[in-house]
ChimeraX commands (.cxc) that place a marker at each C-alpha (Angstrom):
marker #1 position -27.42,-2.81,2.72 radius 0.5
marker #1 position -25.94,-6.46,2.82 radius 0.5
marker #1 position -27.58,-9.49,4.12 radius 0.5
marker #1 position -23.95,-9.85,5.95 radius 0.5
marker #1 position -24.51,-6.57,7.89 radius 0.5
marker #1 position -28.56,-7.39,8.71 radius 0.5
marker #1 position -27.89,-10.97,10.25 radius 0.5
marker #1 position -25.08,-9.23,12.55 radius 0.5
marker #1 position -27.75,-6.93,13.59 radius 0.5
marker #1 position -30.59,-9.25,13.64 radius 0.5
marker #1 position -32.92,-6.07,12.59 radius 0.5
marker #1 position -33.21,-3.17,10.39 radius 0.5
marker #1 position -32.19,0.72,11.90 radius 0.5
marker #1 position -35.42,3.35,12.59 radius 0.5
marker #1 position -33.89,5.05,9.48 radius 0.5
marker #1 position -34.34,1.71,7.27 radius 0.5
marker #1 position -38.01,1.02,8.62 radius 0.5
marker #1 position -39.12,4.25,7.40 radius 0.5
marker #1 position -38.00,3.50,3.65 radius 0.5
marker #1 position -40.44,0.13,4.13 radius 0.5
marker #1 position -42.90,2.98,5.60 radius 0.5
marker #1 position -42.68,4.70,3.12 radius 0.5
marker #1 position -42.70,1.49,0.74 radius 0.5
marker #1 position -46.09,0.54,2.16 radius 0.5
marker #1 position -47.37,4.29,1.49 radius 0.5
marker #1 position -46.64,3.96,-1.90 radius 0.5
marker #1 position -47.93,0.38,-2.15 radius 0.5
marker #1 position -51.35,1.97,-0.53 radius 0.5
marker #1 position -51.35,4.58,-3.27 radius 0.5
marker #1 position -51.24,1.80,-6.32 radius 0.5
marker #1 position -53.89,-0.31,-4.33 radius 0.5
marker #1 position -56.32,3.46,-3.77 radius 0.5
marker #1 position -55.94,3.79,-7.44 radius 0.5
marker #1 position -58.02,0.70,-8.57 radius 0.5
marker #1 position -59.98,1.22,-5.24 radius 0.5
marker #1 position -61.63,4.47,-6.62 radius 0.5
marker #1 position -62.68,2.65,-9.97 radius 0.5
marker #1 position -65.92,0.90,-10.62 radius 0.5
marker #1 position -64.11,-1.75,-11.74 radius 0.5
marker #1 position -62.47,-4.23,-9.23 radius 0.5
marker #1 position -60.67,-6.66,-12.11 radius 0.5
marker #1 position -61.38,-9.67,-9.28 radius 0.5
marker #1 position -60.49,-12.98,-9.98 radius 0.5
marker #1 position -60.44,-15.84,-8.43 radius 0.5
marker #1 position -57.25,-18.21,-7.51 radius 0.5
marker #1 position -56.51,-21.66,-7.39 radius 0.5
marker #1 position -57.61,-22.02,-3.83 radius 0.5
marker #1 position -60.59,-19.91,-5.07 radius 0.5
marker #1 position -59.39,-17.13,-2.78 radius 0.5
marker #1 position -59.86,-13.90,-4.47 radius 0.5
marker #1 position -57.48,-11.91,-6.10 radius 0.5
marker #1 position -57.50,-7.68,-7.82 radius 0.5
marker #1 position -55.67,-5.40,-9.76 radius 0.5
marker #1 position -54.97,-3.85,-6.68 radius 0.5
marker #1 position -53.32,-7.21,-5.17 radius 0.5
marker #1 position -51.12,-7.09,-8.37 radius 0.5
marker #1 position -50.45,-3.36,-8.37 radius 0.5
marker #1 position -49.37,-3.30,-4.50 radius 0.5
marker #1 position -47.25,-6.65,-5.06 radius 0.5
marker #1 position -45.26,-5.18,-7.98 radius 0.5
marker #1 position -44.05,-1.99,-6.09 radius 0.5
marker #1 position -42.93,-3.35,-3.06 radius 0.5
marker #1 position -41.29,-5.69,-4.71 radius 0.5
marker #1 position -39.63,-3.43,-7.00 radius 0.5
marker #1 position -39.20,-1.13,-4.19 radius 0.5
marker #1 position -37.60,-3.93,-1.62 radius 0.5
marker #1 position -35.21,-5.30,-4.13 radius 0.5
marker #1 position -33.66,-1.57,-4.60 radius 0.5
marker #1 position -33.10,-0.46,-1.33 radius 0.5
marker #1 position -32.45,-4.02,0.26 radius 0.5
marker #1 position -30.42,-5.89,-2.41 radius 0.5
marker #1 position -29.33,-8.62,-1.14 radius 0.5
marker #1 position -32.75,-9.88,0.49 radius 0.5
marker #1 position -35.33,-12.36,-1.24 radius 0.5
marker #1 position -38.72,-11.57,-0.94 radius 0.5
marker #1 position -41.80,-13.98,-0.35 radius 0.5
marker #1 position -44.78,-12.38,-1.27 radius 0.5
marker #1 position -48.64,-13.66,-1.49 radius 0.5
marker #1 position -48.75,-12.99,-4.99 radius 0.5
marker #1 position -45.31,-14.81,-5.76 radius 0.5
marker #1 position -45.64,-17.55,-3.20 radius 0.5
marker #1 position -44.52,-20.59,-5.37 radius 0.5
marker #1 position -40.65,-20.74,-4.02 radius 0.5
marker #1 position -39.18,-24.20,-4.12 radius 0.5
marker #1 position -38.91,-25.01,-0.23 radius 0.5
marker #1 position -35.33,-26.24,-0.97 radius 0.5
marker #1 position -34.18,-22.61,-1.74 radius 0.5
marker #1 position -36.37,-20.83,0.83 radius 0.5
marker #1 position -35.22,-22.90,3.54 radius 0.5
marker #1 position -31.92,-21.78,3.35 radius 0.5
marker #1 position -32.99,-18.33,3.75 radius 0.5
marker #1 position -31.85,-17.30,7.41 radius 0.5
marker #1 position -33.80,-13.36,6.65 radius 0.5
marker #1 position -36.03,-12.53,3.94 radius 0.5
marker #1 position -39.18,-10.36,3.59 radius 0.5
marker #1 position -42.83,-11.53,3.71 radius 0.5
marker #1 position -45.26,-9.35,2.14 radius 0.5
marker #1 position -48.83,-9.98,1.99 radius 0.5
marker #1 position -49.41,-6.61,-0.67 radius 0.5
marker #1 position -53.28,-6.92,-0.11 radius 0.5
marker #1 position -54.40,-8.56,3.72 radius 0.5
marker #1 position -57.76,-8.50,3.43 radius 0.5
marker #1 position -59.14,-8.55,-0.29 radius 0.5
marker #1 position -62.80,-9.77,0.73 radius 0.5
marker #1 position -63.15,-6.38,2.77 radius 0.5
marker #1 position -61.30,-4.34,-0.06 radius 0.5
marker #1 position -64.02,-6.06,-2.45 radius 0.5
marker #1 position -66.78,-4.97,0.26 radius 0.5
marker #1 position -65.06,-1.67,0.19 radius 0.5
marker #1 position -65.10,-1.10,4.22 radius 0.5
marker #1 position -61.58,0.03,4.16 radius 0.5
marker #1 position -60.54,-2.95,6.33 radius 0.5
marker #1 position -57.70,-3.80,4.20 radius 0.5
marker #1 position -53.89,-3.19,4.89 radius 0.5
marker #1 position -50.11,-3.39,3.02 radius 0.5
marker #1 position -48.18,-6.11,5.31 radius 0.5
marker #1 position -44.69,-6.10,4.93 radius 0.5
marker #1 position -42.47,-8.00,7.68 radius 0.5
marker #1 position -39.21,-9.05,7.71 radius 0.5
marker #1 position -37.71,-12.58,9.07 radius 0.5
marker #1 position -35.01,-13.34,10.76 radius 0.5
marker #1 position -34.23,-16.88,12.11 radius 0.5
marker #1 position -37.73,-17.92,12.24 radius 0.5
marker #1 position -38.77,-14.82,14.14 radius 0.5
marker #1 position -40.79,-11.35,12.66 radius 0.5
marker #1 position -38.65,-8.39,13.74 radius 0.5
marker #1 position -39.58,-5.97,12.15 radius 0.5
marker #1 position -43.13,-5.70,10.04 radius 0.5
marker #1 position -45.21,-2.58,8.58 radius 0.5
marker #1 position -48.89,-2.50,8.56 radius 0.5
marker #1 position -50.69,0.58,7.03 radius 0.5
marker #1 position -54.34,0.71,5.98 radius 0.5
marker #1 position -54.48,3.46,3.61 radius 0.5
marker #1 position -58.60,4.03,3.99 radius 0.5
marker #1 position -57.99,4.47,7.36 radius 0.5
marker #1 position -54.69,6.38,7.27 radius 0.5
marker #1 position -52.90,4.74,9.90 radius 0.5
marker #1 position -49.21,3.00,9.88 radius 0.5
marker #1 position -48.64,0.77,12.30 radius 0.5
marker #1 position -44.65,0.11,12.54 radius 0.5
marker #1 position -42.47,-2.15,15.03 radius 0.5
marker #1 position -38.57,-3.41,15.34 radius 0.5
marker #1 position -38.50,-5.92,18.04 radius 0.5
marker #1 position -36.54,-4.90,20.84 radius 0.5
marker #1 position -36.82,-1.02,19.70 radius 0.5
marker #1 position -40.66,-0.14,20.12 radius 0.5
marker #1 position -43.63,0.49,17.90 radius 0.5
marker #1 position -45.49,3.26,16.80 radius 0.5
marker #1 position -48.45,4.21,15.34 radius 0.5
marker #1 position -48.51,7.06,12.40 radius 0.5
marker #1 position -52.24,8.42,11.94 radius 0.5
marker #1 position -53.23,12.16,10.68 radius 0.5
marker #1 position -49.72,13.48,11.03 radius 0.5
marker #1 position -49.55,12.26,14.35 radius 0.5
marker #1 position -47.23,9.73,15.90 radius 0.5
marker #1 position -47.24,7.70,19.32 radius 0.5
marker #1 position -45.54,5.17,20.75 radius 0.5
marker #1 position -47.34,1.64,21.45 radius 0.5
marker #1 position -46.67,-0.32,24.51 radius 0.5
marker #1 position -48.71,-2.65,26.12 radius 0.5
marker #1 position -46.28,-4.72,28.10 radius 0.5
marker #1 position -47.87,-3.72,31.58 radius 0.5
marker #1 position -51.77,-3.41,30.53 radius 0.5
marker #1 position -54.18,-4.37,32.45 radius 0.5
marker #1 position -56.96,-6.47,31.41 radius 0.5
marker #1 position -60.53,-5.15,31.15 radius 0.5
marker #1 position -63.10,-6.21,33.36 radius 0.5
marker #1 position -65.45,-7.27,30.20 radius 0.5
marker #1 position -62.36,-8.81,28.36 radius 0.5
marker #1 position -62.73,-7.14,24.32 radius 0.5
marker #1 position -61.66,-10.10,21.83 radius 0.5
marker #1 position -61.38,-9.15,18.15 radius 0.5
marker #1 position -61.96,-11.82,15.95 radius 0.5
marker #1 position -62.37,-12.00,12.26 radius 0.5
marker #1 position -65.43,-10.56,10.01 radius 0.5
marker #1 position -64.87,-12.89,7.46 radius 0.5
marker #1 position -63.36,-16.01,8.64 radius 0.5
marker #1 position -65.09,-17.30,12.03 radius 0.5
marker #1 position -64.05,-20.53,12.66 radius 0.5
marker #1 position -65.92,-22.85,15.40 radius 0.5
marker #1 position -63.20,-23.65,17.41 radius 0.5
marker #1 position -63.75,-19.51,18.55 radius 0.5
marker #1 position -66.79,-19.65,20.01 radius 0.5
marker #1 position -65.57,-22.02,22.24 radius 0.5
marker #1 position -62.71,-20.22,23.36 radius 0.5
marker #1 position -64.61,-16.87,24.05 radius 0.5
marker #1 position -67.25,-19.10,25.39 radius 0.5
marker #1 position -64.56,-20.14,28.59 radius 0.5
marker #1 position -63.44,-16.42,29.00 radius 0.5
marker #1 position -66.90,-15.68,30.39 radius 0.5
marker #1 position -68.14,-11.98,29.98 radius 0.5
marker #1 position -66.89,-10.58,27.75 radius 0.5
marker #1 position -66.94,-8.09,24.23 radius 0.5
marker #1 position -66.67,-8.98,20.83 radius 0.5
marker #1 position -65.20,-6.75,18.04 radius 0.5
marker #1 position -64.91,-7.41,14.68 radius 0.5
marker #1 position -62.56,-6.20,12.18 radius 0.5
marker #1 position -60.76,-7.17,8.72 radius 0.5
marker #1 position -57.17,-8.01,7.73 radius 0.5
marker #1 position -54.36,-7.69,10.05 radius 0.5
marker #1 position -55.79,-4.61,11.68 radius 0.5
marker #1 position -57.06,-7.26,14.32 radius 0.5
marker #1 position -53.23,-7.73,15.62 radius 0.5
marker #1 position -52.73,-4.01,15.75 radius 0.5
marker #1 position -56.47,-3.22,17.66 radius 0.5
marker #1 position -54.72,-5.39,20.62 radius 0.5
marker #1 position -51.48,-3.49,19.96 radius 0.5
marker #1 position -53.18,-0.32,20.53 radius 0.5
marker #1 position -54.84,-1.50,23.72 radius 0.5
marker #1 position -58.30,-1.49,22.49 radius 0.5
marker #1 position -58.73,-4.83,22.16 radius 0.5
marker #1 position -57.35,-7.76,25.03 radius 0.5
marker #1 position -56.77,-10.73,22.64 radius 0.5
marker #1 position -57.02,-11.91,18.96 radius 0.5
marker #1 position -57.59,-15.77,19.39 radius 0.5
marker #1 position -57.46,-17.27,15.76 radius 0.5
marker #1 position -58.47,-20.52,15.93 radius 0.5
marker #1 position -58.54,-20.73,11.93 radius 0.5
marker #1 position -56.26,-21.00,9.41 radius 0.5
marker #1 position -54.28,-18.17,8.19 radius 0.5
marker #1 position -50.71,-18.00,5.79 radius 0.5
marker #1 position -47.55,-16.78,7.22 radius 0.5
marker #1 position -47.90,-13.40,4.94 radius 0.5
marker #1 position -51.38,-12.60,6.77 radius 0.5
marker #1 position -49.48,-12.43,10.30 radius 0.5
marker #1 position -45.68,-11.53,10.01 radius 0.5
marker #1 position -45.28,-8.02,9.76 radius 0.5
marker #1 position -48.90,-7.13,12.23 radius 0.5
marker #1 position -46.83,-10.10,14.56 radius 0.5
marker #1 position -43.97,-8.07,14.47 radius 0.5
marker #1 position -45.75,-4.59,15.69 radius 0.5
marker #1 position -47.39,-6.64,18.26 radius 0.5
marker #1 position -44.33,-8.07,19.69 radius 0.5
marker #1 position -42.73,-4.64,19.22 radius 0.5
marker #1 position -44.70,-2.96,21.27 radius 0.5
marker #1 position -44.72,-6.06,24.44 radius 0.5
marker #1 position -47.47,-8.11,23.23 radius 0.5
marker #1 position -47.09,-11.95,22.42 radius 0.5
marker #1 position -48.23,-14.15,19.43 radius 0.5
marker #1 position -48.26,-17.85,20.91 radius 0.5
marker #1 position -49.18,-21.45,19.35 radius 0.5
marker #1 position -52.41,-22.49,20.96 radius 0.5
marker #1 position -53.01,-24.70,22.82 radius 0.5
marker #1 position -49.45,-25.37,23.53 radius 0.5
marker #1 position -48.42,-21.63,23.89 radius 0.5
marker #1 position -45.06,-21.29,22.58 radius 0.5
marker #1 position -43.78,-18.62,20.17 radius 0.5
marker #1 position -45.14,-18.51,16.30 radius 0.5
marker #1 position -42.33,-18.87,14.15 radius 0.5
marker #1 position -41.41,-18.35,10.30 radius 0.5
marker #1 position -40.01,-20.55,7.36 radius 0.5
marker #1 position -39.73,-23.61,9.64 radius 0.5
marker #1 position -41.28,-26.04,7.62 radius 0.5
marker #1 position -42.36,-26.20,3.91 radius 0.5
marker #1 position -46.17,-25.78,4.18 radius 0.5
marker #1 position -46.45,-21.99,4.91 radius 0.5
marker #1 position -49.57,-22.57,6.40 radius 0.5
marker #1 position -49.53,-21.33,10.49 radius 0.5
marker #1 position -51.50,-23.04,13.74 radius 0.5
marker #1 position -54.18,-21.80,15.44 radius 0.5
marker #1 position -52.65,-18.63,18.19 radius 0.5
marker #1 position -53.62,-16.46,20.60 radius 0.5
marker #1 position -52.15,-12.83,20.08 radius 0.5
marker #1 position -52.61,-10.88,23.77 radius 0.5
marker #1 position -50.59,-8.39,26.10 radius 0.5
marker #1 position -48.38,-10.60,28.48 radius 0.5
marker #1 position -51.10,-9.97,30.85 radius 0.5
marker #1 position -53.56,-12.11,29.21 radius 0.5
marker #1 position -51.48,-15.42,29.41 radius 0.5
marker #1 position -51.15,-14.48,33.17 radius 0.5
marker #1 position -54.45,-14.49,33.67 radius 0.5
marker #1 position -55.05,-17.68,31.60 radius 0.5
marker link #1:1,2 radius 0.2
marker link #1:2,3 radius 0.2
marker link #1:3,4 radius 0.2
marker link #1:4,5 radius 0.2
marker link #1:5,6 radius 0.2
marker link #1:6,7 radius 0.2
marker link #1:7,8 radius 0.2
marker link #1:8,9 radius 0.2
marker link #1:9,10 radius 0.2
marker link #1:10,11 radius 0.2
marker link #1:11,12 radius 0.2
marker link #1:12,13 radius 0.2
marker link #1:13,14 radius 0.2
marker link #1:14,15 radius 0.2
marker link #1:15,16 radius 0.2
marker link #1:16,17 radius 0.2
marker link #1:17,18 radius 0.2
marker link #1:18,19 radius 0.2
marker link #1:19,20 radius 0.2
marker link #1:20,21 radius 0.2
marker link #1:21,22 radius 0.2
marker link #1:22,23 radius 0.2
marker link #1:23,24 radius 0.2
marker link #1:24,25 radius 0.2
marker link #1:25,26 radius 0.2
marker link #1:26,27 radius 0.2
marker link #1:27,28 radius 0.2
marker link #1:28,29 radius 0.2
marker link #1:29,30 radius 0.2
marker link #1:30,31 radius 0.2
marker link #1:31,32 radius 0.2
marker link #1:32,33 radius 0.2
marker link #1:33,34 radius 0.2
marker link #1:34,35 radius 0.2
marker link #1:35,36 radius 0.2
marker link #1:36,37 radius 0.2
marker link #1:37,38 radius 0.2
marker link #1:38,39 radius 0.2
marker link #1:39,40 radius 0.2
marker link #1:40,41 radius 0.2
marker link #1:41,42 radius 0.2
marker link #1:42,43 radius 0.2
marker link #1:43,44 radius 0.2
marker link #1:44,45 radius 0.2
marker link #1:45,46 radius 0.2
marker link #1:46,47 radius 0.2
marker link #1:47,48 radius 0.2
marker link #1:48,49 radius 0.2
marker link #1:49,50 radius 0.2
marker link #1:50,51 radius 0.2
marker link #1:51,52 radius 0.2
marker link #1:52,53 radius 0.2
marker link #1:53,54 radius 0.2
marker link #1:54,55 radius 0.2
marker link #1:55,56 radius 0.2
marker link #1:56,57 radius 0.2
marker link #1:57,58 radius 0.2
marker link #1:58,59 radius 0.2
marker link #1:59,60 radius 0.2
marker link #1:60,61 radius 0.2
marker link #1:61,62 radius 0.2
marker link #1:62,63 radius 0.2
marker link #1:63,64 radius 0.2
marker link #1:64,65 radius 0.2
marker link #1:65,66 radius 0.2
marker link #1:66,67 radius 0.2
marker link #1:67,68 radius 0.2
marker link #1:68,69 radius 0.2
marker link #1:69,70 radius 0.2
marker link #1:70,71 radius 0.2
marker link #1:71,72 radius 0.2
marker link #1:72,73 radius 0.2
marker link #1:73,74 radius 0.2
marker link #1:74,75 radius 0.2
marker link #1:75,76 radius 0.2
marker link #1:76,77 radius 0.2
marker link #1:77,78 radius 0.2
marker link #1:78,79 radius 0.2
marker link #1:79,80 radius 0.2
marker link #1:80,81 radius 0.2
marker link #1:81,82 radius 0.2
marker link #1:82,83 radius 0.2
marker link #1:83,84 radius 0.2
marker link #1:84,85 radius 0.2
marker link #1:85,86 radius 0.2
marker link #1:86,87 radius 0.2
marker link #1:87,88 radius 0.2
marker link #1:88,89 radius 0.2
marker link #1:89,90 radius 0.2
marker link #1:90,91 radius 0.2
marker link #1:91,92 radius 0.2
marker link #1:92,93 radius 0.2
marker link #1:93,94 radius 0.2
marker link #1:94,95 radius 0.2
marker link #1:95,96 radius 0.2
marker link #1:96,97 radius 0.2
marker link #1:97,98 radius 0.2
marker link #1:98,99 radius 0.2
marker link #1:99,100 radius 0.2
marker link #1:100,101 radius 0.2
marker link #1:101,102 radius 0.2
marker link #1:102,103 radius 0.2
marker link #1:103,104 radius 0.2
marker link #1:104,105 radius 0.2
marker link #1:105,106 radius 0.2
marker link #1:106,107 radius 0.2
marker link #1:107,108 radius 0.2
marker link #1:108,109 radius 0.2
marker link #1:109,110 radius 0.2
marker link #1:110,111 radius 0.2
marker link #1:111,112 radius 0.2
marker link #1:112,113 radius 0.2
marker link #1:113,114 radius 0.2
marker link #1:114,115 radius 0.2
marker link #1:115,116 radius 0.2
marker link #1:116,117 radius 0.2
marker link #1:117,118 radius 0.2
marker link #1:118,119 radius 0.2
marker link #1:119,120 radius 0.2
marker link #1:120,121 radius 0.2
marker link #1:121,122 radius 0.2
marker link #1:122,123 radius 0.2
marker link #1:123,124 radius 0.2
marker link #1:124,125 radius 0.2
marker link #1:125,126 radius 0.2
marker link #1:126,127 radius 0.2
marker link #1:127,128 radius 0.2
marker link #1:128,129 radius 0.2
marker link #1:129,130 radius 0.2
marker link #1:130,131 radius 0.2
marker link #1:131,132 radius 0.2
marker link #1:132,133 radius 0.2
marker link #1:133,134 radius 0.2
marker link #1:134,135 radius 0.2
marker link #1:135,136 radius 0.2
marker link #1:136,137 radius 0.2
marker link #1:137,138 radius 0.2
marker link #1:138,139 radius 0.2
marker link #1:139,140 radius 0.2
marker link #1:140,141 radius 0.2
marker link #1:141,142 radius 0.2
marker link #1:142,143 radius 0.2
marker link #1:143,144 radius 0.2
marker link #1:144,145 radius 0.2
marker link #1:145,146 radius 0.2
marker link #1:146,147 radius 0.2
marker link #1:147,148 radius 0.2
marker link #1:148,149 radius 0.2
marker link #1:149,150 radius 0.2
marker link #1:150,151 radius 0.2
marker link #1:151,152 radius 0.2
marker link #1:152,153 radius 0.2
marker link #1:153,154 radius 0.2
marker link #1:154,155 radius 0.2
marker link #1:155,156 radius 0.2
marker link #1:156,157 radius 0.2
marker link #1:157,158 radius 0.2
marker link #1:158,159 radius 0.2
marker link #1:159,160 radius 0.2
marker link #1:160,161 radius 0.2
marker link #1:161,162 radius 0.2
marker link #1:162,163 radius 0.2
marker link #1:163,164 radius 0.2
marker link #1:164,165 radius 0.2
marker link #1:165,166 radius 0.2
marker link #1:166,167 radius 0.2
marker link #1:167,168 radius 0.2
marker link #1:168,169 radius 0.2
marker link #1:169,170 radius 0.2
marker link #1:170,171 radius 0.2
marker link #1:171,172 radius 0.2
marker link #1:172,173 radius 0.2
marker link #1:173,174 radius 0.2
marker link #1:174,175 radius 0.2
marker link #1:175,176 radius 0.2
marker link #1:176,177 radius 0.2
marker link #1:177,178 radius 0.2
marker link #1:178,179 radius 0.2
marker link #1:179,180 radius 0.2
marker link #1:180,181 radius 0.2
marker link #1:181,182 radius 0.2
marker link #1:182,183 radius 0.2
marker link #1:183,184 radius 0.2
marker link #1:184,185 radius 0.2
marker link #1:185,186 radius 0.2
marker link #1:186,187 radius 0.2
marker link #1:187,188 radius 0.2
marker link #1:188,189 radius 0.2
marker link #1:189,190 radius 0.2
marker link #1:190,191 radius 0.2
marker link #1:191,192 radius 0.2
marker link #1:192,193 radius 0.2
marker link #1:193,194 radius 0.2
marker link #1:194,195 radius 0.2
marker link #1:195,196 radius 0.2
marker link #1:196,197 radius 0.2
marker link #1:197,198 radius 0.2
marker link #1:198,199 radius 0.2
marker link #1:199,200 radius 0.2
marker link #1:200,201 radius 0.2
marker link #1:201,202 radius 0.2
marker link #1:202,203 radius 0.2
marker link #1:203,204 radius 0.2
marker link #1:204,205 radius 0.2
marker link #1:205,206 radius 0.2
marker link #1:206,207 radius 0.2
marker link #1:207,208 radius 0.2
marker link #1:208,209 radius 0.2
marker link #1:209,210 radius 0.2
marker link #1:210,211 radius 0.2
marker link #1:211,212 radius 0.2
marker link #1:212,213 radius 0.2
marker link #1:213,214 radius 0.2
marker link #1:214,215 radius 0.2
marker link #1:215,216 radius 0.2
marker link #1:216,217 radius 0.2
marker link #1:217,218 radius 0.2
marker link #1:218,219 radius 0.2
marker link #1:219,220 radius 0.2
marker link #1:220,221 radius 0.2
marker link #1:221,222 radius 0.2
marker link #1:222,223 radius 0.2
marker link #1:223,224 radius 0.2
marker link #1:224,225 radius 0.2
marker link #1:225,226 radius 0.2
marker link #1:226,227 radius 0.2
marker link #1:227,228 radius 0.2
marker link #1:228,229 radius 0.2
marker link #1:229,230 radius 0.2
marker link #1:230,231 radius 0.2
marker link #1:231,232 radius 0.2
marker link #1:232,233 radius 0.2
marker link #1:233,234 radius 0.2
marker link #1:234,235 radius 0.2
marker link #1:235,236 radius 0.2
marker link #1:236,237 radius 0.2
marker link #1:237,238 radius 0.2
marker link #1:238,239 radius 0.2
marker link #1:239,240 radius 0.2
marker link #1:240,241 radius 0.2
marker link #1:241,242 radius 0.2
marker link #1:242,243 radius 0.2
marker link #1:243,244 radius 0.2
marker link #1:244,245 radius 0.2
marker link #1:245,246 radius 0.2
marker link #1:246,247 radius 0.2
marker link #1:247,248 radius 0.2
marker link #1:248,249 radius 0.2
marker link #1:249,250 radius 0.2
marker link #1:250,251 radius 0.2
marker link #1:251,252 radius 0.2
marker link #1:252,253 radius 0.2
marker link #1:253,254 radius 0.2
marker link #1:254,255 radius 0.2
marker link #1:255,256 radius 0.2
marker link #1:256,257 radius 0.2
marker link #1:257,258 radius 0.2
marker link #1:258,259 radius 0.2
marker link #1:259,260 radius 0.2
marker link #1:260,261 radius 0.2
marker link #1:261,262 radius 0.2
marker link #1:262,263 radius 0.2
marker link #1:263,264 radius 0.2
marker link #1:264,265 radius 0.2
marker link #1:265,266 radius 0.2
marker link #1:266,267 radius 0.2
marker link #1:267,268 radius 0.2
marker link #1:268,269 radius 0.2
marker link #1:269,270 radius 0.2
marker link #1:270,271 radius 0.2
marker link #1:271,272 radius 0.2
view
């Protein structure tokens, strides 16, 4: 597939997002494979974030993998992030691949971690693939053509555009990064339920409707949200800049590090 024939389409077909599907699956299966050994092989980066052999495994097959079936587009992933800004800013669609979201909870071994893969066009996610192999579900989305949810065989459809909001709001926030700047947002919802969960799974908990809104009021890199973005979007949430509550965007600067967001149903910035 060219990069030509992607831009004209702005997305990839259903037929093309389950190769990536079935990229992630196989991604999953290299990071299970150092998950079910003793031995971790954790080290620690520069920014003293921690790193496995299962980051390293998962990074190397969908990169392999990517560069196969989708020649012609460059890949940005976590573990290969150090692309001069000159050459990546001329890059109008690429992937974004974060191989390992959530490495603290695949150390703590609570199966909160996930295989992000998204791909960019124009600043925008349209099309990303989350699957948590503990947990056996893949999460898919192509903006404009739905999102689904693949767990135990089983497949539905996600939509959210016209939920309601709960009563007792449920906000999913982090369980390893809380940031202050969260309690005080919760704080002005009133009553409301807190759920915590790892990785990118918090994006797809709202997705699902079990969850109203993932406020993250914290730092994160634009390989922790694009492809979980993308599902969310896919299936009628939104992922806005907070406070100032305008689409989060891709590649649009040379620091790859996002603002704080709010990721809700459209019903939830209604109501706020």
């Amino acid at each position: 597939m060219s990069n030509k024939k992607l831009v004209q389409h702005t997305s990839l077909t259903k037929a093309q997002l389950d190769t990536v599907i079935t990229i992630a699956k196989q991604a999953g299966d290299a990071i299970m494979q150092v998950y079910s050994k003793p031995d971790l092989q954790i080290e620690q980066k520069q920014d003293d974030s921690p790193v496995t052999a299962a980051d390293i495994a998962s990074h190397n097959v969908i990169v392999a993998e990517l560069e196969k079936h989708f020649v012609d587009i460059p890949v940005m992933s976590e573990e290969a992030a150090d692309i001069d800004w000159n050459v990546r800013r001329n890059w109008s669609t690429y992937w974004l691949i974060d191989p390992l979201d959530g490495t603290k909870e695949f150390i703590k071994r609570n199966g909160e971690f996930t295989v992000n893969i998204a791909l960019i066009h124009n600043g925008k996610a349209v099309a990303g693939v989350v699957y948590a192999p503990v947990l056996n579900k893949c999460y898919s989305g192509l903006l404009g053509e739905g999102a689904w949810l693949e767990s135990n065989a089983k497949q539905q459809v996600l939509d959210i555009s016209q939920q309601q909001i709960n009563d007792k709001p449920i906000v999913v926030g982090s369980r390893s990064h809380i940031s202050p700047g969260l309690a005080e947002y919760v704080a002005n919802i009133g009553d409301h339920q807190m759920q915590s969960v790892g990785s990118s799974l918090k994006f797809c908990l709202v997705a699902e409707g079990n969850a109203d809104v993932y406020p993250r009021l914290g730092l994160t890199s634009e390989w922790d949200t694009g492809a979980a973005q993308a599902v969310l979007e896919s299936a009628g949430g939104q992922v806005l800049i907070y406070p100032e509550l305008t689409p989060l965007e891709y590649n649009q600067k040379e620091n790859i590090l996002n603002p704080y967001f709010i990721a809700a149903s459209p019903k939830w910035f209604e109501r706020t």
